[in-house]
C-alpha positions, 0 to 999 in steps of 0.5 A: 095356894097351890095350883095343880092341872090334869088333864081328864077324860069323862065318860057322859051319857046324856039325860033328860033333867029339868031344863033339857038334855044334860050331861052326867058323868059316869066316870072320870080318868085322868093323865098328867100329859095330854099325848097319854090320854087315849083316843076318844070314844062317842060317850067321852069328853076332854077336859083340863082340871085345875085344883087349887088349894090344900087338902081338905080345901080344894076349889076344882074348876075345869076347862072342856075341849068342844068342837075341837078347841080348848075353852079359854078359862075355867068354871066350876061346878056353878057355871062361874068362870074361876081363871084362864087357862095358861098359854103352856095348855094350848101349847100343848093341846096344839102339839098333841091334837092340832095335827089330826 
């Protein structure tokens, strides 16, 4: 199966759900390469999107940039952890966002 990555910026706004505070995503952008991606505003997030799979079958898993560092795997949508993230990323994210 293919593997593609991205990397995504979602625009949040923070609701109240059930169990507290939650995050909903109003919209998404994506960038092939990390240094395309614009700065941040308050309301974004950053994330690198991993899709696996043929069309009309695609798992899509991502892994999110908090307090400044990149998580270590993927989930999904369900909380499930679905791989790691391959060392070329952190390359990458250190590159680009390790100097600010």
């Amino acid at each position: 199966m293919a593997v593609e990555y991205e990397w995504s910026v979602e625009t949040i706004e923070v609701v109240e759900g059930d169990d507290g505070p939650e995050e909903e995503v109003l919209d998404l952008q994506f960038y092939p390469k990390l240094a395309q991606v614009p700065a941040l505003e308050d309301n974004e997030v950053l994330c690198l999107v991993r899709k696996q799979g043929t069309q009309g079958d695609v798992n899509v898993s991502r892994a999110y940039v908090r307090e400044g560092k990149l998580a270590l795997v993927f989930g999904d949508a369900y909380g499930r952890f679905e791989a790691k993230v391959p060392k070329r990323f952190f390359t990458e994210f250190e590159k680009v966002v390790g100097g600010e």
